[in-house]
N, C-alpha and C positions, 0 to 999 in steps of 0.2 A: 469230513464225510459224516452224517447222520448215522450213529451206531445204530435206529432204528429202523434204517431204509438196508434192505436184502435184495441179494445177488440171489434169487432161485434160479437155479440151473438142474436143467431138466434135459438127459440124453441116455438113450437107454445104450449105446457105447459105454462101458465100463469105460475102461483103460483112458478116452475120450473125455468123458466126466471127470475121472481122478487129475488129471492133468490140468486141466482148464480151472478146477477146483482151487488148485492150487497154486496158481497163475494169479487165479485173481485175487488170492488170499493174500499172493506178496505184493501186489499192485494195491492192496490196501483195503481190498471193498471186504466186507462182510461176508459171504457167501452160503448158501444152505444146497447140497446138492441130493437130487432125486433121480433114481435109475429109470422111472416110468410115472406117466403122468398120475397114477392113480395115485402114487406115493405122495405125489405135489399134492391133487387134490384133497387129501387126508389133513391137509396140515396150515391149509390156506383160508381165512375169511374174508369178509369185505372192510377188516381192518388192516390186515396187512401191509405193510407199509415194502418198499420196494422196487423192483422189478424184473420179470418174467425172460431169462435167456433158454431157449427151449429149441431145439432138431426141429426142422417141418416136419421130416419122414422117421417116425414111430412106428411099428407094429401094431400095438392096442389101439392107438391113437395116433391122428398127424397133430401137430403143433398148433392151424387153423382150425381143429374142431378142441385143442384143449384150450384155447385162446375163445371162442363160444361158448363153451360150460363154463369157463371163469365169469364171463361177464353176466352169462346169467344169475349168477351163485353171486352177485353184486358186488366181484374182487375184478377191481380195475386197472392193475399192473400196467402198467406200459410193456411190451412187449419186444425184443428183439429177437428175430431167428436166425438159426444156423440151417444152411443145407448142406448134403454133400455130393448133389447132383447136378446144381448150376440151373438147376428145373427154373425156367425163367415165368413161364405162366403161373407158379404158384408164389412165389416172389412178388409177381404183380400183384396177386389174390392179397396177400401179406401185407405188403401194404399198402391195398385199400382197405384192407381191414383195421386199417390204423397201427401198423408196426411202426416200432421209430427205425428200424432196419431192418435189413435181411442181406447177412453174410453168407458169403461161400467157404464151407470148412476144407483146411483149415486157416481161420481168420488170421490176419493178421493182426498182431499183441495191439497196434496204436490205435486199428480199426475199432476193433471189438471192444477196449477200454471205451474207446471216444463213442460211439454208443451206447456204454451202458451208464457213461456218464448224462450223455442227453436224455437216456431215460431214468435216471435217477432224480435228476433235473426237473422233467414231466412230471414225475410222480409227487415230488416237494411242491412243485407252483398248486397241484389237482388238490393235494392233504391243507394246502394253504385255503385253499379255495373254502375247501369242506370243512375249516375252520373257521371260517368269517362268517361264511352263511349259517352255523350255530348260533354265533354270537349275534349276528344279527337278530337268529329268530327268539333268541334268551330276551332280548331286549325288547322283543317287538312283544313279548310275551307280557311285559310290564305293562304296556299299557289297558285300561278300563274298555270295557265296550264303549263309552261315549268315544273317549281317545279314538279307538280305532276305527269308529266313525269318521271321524271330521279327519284324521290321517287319513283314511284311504280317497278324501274327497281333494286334501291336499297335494298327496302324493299325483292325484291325476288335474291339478294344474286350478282347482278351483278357487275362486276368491273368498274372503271373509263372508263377504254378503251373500255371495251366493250359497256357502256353504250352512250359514244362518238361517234362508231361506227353506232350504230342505229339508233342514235338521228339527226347523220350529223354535229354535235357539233363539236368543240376541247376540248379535256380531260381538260385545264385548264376552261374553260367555267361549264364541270361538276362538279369541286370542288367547283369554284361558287356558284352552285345551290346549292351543297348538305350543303355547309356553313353555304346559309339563311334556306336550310329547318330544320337544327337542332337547328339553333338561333329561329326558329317561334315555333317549335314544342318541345324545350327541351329535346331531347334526340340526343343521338351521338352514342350508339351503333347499328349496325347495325340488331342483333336479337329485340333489343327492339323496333328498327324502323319495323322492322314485326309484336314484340306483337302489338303493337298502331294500325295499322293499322287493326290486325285480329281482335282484340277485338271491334274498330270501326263498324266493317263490310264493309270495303272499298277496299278489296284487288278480290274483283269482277273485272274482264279485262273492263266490259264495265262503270261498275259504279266509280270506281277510275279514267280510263285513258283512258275515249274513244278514242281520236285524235290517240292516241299510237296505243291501240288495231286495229283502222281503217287501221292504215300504219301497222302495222306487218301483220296484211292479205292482204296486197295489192303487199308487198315487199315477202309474203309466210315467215317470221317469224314466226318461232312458239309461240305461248301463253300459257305458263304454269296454269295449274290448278290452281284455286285460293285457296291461302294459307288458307282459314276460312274456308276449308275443313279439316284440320288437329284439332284437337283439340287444346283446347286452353293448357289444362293441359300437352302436347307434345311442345309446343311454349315456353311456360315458364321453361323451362324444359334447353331449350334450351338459354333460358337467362338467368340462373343461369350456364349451363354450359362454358359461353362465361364471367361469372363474374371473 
């Protein structure tokens, strides 16, 4: 278990809270408990590491609107609820709002473990995620403005010559670049050189390559759509088929 990933549990049931507190505590997880959500709120960032086991039906708050102030406040918990009214329309509400559950208290031990393990799970692949796309963008950061020129013309599928063309370069000038940009950035295929970039979120005309994007409107070059409109699961797809 990730000593850094937390059990927030949130029920304003005393006697309810204490118990389940301590439940999960011998089941191994970590645990932080909160009698009301303001007390969660007090103590929660968007670094948090974790996940959010929380009552629908609160007083101050239901569980659906403290599940909305989190993600506004850009803390991304996965979410599990408890109810104890079997309220089946908010259940639904719950999870389309993206719960990994919603039990009826009180849960059952196998139940309620078994998803907070799934959302502990969520929460490691999401911190995995927002990890790589760092590292992506650290690395993407290495490169010169000429580099992230002739990348961003790479990254959307363009040839040497053509890339030469545009740039005013000579094509051996672009082997050049695209030499150092795969020595700084560790990749050499050319779809992978897309996922990195879509997965960064850098394949935007004005945020990757302003100077570029200014001369292709100036020269009437067209600027292709940016690729982080495709999905990512279509990119990868695409990288497996190029393997």
């Amino acid at each position: 278990m990730n000593p850094s990933a937390t059990v927030h549990l949130v029920d304003d049931d005393c006697a309810f809270l204490t118990a389940t507190s301590r439940l999960l505590t011998v089941k191994g997880f970590s645990v932080s408990a909160f009698d009301s959500p303001t007390a969660l709120l007090s103590r929660v960032s968007a670094e948090t590491r974790g996940c959010l086991v929380t009552d629908l039906d609160m007083p101050d708050m239901t569980g659906l609107q403290l599940q909305a102030l989190l993600r506004l406040r850009g803390v991304g918990m996965p979410v599990v609820f408890l109810t104890g009214h079997g309220d089946i329309p908010s259940s639904v509400q719950a999870m389309r709002c993206g719960a990994v559950d919603c039990l009826e208290k009180p849960a059952p031990t196998d139940q309620l473990t078994a998803a907070i393990i799934r959302a502990l799970e969520k929460d490691a692949e999401t911190y995995a995620a927002r990890m790589r796309i760092q590292e992506h963008r650290r690395r993407l950061a290495t490169l010169t403005e000429r580099e992230r020129e002739v990348f961003a013309l790479v990254a959307r599928g363009r040839m040497n010559k053509q890339i030469a063309a545009m740039l005013g370069i000579h094509e051996r000038t672009v082997k050049l670049h695209r030499t150092a940009i795969t020595t700084k950035l560790g990749v050499h295929a050319v779809a992978q050189l897309a996922v990195l970039a879509s997965e960064a979120g850098l394949l935007e005309p004005e945020t990757l390559c302003p100077t570029l994007t200014s001369r292709a409107r100036t020269e009437g070059v067209p600027v292709r759509r940016p690729l982080r409109q495709t999905s990512f699961r279509h990119v990868a797809d695409l990288v497996r088929s190029f393997s």
